[in-house]
N, CA, C and O atoms as a Tinker XYZ file with bonds, in Angstrom:
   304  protein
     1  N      0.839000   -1.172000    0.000000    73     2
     2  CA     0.000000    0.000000    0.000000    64     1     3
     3  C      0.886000    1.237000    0.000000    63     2     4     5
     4  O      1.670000    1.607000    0.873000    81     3
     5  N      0.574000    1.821000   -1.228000    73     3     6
     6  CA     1.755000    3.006000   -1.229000    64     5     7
     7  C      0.631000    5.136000   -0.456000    63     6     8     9
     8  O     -0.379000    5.702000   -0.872000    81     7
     9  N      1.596000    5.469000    0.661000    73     7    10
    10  CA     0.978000    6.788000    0.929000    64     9    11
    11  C      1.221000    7.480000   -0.087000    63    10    12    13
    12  O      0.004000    7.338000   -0.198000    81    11
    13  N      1.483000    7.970000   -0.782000    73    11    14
    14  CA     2.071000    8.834000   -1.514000    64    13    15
    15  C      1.718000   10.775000   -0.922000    63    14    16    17
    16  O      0.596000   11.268000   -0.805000    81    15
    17  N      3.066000   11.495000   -0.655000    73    15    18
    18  CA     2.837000   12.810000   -0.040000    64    17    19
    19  C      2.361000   12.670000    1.120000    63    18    20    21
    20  O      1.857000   13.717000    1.527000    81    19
    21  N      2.294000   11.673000    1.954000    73    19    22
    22  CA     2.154000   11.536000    3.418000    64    21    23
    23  C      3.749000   12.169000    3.954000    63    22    24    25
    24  O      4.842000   11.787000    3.537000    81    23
    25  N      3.513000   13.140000    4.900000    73    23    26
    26  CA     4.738000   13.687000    5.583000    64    25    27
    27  C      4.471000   13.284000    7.097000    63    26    28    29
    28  O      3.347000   13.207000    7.593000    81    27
    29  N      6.061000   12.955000    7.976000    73    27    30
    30  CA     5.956000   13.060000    8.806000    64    29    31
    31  C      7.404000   14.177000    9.562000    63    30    32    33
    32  O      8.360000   14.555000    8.885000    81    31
    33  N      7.261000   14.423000   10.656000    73    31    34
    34  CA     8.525000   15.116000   11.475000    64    33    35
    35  C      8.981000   14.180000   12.200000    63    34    36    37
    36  O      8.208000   13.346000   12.671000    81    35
    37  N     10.159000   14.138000   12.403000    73    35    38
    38  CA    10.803000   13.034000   14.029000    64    37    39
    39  C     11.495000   14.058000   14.382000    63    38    40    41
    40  O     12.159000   14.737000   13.598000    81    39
    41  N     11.379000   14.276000   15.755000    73    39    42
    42  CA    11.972000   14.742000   16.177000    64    41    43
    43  C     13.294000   14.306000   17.671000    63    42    44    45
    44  O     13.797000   15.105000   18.461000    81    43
    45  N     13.518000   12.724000   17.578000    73    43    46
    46  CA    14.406000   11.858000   18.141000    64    45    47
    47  C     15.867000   11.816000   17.550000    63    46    48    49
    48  O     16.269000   11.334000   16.491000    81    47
    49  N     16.631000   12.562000   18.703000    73    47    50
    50  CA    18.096000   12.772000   17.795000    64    49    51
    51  C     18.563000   11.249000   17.184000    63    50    52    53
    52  O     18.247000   10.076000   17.384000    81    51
    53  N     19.444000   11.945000   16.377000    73    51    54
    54  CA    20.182000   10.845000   15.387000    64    53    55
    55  C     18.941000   10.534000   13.995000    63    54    56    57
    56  O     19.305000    9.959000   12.970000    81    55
    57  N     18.125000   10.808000   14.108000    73    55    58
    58  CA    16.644000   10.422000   12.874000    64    57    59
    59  C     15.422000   11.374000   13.129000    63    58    60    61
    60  O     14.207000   11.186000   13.058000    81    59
    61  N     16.301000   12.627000   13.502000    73    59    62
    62  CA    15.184000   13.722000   13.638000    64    61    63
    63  C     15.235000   14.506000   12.043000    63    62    64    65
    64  O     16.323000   14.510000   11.468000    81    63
    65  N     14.464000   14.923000   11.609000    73    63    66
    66  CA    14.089000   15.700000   10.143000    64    65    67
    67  C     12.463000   15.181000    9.625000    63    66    68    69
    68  O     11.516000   14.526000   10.061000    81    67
    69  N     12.809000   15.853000    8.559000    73    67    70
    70  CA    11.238000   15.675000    7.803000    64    69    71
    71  C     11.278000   14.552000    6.947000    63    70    72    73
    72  O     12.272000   14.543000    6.221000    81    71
    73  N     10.143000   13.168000    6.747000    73    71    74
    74  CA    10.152000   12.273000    5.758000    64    73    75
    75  C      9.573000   12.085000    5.073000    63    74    76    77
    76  O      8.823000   13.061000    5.063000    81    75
    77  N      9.060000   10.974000    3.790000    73    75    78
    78  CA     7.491000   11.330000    3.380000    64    77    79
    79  C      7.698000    9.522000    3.678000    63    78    80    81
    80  O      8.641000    8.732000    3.727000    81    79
    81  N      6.191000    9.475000    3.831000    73    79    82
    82  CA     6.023000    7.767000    3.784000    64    81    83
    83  C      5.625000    7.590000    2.762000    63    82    84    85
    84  O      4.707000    8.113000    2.131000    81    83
    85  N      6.764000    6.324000    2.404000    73    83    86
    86  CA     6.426000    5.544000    0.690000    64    85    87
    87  C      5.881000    4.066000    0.940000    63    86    88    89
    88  O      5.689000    3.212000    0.074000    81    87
    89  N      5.672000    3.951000    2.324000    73    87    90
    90  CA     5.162000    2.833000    2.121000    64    89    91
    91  C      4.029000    2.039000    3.285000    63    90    92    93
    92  O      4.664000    0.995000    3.429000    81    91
    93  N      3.023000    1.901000    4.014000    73    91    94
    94  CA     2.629000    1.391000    5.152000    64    93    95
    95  C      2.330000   -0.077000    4.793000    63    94    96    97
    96  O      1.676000   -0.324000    3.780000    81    95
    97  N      2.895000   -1.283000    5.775000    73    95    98
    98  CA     2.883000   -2.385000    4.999000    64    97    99
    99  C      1.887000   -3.084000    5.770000    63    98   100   101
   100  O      1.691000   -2.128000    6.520000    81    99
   101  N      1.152000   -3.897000    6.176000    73    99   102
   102  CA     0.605000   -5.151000    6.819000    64   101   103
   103  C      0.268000   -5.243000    8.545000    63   102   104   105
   104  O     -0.679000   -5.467000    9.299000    81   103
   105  N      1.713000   -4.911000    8.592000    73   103   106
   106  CA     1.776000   -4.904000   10.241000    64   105   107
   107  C      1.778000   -3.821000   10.785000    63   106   108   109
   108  O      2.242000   -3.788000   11.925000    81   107
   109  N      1.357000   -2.784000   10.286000    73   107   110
   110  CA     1.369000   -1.506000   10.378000    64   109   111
   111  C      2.915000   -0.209000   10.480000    63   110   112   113
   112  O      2.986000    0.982000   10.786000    81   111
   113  N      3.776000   -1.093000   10.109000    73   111   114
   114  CA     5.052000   -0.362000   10.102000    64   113   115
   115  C      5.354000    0.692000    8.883000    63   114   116   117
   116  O      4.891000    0.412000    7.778000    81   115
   117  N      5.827000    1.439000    8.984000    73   115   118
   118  CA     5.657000    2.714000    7.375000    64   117   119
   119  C      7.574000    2.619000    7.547000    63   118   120   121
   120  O      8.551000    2.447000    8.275000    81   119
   121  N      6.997000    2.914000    6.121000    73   119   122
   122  CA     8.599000    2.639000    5.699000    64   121   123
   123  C      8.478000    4.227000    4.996000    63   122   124   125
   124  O      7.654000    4.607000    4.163000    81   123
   125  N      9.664000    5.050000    5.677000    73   123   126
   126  CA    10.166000    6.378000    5.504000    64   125   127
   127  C     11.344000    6.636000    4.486000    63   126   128   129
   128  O     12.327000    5.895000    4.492000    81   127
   129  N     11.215000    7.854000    3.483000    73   127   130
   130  CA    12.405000    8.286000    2.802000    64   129   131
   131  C     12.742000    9.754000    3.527000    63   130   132   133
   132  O     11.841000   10.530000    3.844000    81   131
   133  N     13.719000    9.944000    3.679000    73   131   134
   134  CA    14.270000   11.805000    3.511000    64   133   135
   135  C     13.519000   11.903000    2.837000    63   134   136   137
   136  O     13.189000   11.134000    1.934000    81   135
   137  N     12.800000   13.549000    3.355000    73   135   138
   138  CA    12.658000   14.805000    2.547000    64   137   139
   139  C     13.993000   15.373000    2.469000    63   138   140   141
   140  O     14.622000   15.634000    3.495000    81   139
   141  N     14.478000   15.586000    1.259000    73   139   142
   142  CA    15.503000   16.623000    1.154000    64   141   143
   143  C     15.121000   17.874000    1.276000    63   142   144   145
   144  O     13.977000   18.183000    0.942000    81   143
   145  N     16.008000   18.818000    1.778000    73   143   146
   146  CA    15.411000   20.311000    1.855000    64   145   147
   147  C     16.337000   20.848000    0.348000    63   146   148   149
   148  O     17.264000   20.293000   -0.241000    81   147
   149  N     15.591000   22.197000    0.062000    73   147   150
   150  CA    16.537000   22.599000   -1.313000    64   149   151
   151  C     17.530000   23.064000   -0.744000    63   150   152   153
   152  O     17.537000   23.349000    0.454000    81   151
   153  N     18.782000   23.247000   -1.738000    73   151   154
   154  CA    19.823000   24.759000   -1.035000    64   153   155
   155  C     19.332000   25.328000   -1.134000    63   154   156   157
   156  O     19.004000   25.701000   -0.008000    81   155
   157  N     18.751000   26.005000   -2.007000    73   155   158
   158  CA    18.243000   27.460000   -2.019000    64   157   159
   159  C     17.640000   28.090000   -0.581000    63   158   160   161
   160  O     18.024000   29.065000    0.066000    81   159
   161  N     16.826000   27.387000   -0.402000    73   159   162
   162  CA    15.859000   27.257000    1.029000    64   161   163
   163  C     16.837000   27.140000    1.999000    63   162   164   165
   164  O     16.616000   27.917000    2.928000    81   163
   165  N     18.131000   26.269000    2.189000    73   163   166
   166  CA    19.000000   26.291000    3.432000    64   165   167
   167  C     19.759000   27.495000    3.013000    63   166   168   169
   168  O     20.310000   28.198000    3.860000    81   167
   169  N     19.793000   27.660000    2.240000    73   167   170
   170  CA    21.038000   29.219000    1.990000    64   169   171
   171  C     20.519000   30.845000    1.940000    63   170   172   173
   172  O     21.264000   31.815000    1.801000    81   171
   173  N     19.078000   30.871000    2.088000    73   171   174
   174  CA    18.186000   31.997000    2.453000    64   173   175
   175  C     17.966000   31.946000    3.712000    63   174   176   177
   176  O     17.889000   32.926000    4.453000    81   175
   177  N     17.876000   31.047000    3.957000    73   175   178
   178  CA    17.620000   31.075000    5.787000    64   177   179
   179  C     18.784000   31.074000    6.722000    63   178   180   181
   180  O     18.586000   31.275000    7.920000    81   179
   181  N     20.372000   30.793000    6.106000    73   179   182
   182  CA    21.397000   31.049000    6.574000    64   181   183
   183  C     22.178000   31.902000    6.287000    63   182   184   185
   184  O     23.307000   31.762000    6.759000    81   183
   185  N     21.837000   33.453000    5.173000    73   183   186
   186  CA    22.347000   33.954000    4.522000    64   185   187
   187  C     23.042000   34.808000    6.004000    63   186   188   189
   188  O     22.403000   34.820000    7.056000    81   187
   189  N     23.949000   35.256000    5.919000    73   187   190
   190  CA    24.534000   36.238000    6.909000    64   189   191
   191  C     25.210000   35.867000    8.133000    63   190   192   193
   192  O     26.146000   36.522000    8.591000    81   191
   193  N     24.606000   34.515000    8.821000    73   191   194
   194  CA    24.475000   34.383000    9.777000    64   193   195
   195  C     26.069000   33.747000   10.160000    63   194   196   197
   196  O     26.647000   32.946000    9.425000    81   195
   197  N     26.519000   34.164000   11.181000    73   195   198
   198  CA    27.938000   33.506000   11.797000    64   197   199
   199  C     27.451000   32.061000   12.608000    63   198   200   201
   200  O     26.444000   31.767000   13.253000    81   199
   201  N     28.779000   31.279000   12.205000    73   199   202
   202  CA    28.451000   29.824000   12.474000    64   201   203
   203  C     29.496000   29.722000   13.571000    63   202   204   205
   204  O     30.602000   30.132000   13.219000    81   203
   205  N     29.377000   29.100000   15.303000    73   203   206
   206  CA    30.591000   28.977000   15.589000    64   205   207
   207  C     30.587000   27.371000   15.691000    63   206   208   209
   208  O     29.662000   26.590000   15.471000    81   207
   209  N     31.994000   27.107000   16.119000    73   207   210
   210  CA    32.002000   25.704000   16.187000    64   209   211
   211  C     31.903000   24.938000   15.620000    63   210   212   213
   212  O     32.440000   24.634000   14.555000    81   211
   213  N     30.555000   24.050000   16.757000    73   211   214
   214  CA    30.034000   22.847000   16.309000    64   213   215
   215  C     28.670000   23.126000   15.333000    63   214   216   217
   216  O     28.197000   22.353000   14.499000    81   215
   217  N     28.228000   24.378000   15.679000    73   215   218
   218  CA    27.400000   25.031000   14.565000    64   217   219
   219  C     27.879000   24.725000   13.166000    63   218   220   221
   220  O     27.351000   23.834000   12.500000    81   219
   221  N     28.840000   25.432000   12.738000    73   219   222
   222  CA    29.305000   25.003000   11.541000    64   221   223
   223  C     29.620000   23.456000   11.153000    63   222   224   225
   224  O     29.664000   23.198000    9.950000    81   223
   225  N     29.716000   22.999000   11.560000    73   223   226
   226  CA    29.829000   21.551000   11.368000    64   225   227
   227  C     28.433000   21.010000   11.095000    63   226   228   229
   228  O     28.324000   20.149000   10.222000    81   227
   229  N     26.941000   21.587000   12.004000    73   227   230
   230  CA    26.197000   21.159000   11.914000    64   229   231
   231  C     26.066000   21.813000   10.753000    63   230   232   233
   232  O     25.660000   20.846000   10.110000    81   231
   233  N     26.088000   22.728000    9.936000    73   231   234
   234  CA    25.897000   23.556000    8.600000    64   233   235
   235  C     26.284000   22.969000    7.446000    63   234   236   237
   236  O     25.609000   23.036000    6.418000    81   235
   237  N     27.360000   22.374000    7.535000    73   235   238
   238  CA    27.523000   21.664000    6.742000    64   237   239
   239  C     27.561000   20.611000    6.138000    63   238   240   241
   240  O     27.870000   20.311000    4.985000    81   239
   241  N     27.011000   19.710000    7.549000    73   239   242
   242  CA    26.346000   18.678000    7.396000    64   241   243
   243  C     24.817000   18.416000    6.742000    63   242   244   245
   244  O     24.255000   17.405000    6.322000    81   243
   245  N     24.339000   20.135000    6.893000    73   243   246
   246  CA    23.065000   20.076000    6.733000    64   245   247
   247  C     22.867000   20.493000    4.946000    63   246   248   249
   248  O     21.869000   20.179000    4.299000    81   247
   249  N     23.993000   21.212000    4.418000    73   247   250
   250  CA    24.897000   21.834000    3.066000    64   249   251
   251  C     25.030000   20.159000    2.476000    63   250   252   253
   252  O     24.938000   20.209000    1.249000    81   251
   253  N     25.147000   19.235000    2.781000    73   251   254
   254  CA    25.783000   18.393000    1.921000    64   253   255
   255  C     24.429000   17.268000    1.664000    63   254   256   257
   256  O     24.412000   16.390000    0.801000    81   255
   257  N     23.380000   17.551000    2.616000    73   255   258
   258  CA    22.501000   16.718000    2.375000    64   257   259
   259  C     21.131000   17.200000    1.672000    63   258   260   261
   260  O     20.116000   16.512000    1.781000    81   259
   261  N     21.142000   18.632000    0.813000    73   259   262
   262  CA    20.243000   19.402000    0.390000    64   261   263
   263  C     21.034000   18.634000   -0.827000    63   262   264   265
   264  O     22.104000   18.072000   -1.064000    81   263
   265  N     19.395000   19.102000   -1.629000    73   263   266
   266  CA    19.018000   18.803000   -2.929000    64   265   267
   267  C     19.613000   20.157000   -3.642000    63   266   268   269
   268  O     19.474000   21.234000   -3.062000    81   267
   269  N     20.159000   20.096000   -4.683000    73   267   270
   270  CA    20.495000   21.530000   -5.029000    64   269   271
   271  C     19.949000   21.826000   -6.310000    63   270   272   273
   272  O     19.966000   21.147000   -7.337000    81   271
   273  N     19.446000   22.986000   -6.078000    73   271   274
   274  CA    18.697000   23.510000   -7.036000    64   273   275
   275  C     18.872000   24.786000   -7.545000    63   274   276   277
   276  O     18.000000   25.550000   -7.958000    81   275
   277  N     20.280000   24.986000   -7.470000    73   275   278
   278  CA    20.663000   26.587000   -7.916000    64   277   279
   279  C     21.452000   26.308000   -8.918000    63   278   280   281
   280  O     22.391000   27.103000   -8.900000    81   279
   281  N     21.546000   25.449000   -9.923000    73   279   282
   282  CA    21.715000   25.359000  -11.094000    64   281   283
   283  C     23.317000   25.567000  -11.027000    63   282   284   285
   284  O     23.912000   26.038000  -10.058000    81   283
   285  N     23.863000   25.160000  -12.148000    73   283   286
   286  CA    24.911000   25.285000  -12.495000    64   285   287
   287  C     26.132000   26.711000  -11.767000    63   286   288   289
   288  O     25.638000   27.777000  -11.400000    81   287
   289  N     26.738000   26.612000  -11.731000    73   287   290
   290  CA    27.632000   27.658000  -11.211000    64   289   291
   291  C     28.475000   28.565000  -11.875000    63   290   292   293
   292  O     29.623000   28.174000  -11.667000    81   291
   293  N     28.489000   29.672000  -12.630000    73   291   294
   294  CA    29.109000   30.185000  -13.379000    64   293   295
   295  C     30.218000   31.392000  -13.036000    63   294   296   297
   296  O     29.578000   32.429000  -12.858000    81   295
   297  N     31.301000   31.566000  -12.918000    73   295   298
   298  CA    32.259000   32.646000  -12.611000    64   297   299
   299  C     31.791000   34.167000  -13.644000    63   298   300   301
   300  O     31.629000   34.262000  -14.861000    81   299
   301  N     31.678000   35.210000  -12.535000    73   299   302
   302  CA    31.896000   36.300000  -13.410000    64   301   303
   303  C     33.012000   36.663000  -13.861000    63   302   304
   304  O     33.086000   37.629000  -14.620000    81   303
């Protein structure tokens, strides 16, 4: 039985983020994918902002797992 656009939140460290359920099976267990977030969306909402630390680490952990959608990269 497929949900399709069913979202859920977790919010339990180590598997906290947003998912969609692709699947609820029999025994009632749902089988979850990542939502990816866009860059665009993580890089408007972090525009300016100073990272210290372990912050930055979390930034870029969060940078490497976005979907990117700002197209190609071109030098002026």
């Amino acid at each position: 039985m497929t949900e399709g656009n069913v979202k859920v939140t977790l919010t339990e460290p180590g598997i906290a983020g947003s998912y969609e359920v692709v699947e609820k099976r029999p025994d009632g267990a749902l089988v979850l994918k990542p939502e990816r977030e866009q860059l665009s969306a993580v890089s408007a909402e972090t525009q300016g902002k100073v990272f210290r630390d372990e912050e930055f680490i979390e930034h870029l952990e969060r940078v490497s797992e976005t979907e990117d959608d700002l197209g190609d990269y071109e030098r002026e």
